[in-house]
C-alpha positions in Angstrom: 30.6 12.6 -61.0 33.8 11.4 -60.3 34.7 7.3 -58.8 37.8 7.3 -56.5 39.1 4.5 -54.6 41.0 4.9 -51.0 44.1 2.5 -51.0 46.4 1.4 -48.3 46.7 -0.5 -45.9 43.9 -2.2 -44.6 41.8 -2.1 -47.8 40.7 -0.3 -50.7 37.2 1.3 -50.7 34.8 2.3 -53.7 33.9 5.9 -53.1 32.0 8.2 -55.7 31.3 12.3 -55.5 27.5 12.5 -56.0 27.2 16.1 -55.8 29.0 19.2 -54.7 27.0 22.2 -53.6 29.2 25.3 -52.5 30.6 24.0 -49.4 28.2 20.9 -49.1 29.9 17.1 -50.6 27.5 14.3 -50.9 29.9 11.1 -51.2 28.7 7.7 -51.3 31.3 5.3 -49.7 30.8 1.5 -50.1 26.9 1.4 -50.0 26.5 4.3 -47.2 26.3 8.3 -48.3 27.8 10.4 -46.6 26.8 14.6 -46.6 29.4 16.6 -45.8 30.9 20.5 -45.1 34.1 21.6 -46.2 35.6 24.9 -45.5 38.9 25.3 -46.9 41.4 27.2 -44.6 44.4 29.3 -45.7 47.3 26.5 -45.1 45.7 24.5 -48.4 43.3 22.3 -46.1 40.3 23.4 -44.0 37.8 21.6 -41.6 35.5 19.0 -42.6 32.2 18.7 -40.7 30.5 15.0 -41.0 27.1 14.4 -38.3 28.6 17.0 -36.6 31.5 16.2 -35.9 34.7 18.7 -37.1 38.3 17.2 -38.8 41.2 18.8 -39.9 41.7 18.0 -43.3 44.7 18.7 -46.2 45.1 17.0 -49.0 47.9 17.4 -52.4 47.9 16.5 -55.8 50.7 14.1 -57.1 51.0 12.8 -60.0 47.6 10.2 -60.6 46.5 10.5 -57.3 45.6 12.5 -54.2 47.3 12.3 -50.8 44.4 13.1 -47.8 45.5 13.4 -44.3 42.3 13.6 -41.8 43.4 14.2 -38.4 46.5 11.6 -37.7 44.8 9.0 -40.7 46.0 9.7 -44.0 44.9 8.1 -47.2 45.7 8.5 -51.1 42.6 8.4 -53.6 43.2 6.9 -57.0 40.8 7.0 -60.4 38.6 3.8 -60.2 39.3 1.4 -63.2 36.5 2.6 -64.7 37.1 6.3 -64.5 40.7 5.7 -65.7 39.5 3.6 -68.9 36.9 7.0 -69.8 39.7 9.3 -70.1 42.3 7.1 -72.2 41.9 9.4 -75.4 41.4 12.4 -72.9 43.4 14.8 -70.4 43.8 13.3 -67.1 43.7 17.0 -66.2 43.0 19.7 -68.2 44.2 22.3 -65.9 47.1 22.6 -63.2 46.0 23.9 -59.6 47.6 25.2 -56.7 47.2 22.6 -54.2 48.0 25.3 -51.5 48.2 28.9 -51.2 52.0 29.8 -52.2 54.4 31.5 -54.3 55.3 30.7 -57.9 58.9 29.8 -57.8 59.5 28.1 -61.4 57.6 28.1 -64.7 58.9 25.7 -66.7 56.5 26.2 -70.2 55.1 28.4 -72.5 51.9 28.8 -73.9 51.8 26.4 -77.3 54.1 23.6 -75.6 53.7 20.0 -76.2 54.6 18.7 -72.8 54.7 14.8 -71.6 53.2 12.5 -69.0 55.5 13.6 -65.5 56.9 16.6 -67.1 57.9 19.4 -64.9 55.1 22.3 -65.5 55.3 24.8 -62.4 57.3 25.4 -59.0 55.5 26.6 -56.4 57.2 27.0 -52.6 53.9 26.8 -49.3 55.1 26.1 -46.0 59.1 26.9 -46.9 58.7 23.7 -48.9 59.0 23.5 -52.9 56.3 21.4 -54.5 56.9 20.8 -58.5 53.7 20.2 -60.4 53.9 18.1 -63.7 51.5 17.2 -66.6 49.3 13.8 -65.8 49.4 13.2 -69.5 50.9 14.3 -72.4 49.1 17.3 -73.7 49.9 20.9 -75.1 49.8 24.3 -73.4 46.9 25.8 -73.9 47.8 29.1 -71.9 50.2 29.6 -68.7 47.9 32.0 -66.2 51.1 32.8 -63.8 54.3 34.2 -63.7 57.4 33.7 -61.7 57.2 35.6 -58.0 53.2 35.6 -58.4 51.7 34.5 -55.1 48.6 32.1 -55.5 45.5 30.6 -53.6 44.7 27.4 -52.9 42.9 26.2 -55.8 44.1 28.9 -58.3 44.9 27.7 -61.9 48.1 27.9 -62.9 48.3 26.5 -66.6 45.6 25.3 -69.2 45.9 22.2 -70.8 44.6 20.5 -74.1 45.1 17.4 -75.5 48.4 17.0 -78.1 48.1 17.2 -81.8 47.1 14.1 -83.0 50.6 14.1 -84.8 53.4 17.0 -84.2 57.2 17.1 -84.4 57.4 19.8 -82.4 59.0 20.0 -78.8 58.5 21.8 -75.4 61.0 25.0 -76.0 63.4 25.2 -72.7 63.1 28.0 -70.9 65.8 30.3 -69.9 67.6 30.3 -66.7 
């Protein structure tokens, strides 16, 4: 169970993921749920179904939040208070996804790395657009799962995360050109 909040302009709304199923979402938004169908497409979105009803959907990770766009509305979902105060002492993330099918441009870290909060992690190019993926927290590489030229699904996890040692002096090694 995860609590998100929509922001932006004209308010912020409480939502919380009840459930996932496969394909079905059960969401509760303010005090209504809401049971939904999601089938992901090949362009890193896909086609949510709500009462019937069909909506183009994509949506991309950045940083501590995710961008939606439904139709022509877009929206960007942050952790709720709450959630963010739970995962203090914790990852953020503890692995780094594709957020659309692509091509692995750039790794950027090795396995064993101690990597900080908006590092640089992974390039990936979708679309004829590059999109650089960074660490949410500071955290070491547990294991990188791709290599430069590799092409990726939506979804596919690129690098493994774990939280730092409690106390280390040692440093993300650059990688070569």
């Amino acid at each position: 169970m995860k609590l998100i909040r929509a922001g932006g302009p004209p308010h912020e709304i409480d939502a919380e993921v009840i459930s996932r199923d496969g394909s079905a979402i059960r969401v509760r938004i303010g005090d209504r749920e809401i049971v939904a169908e999601f089938t992901p497409n090949t362009d890193g979105g896909g086609i949510l179904a709500i009462n019937g009803r069909r909506y183009p959907i994509f949506g991309a990770r950045r940083m501590d939040s995710i961008l939606v766009s439904v139709g022509p509305a877009s929206f960007e979902f942050k952790p709720a208070e709450a959630a963010a105060r739970r995962r203090v002492r914790g990852l953020a993330a503890a692995e780094i996804t594709a957020p659309m099918p692509g091509k692995v441009l750039k790794v950027m870290v090795r396995d064993g790395d101690i990597v900080e909060a908006g590092q640089p992690l992974v390039v990936i190019e979708a679309m004829k657009m590059e999109t650089t993926l960074a660490a949410e927290t500071a955290a070491m590489v547990k294991h990188v799962r791709v290599e430069e030229g590799q092409s990726v699904d939506h979804g596919a996890v690129l690098i493994e995360l774990s939280p730092p040692p409690a106390s280390s002096g040692r440093e993300s090694a650059p990688r070569d050109p």
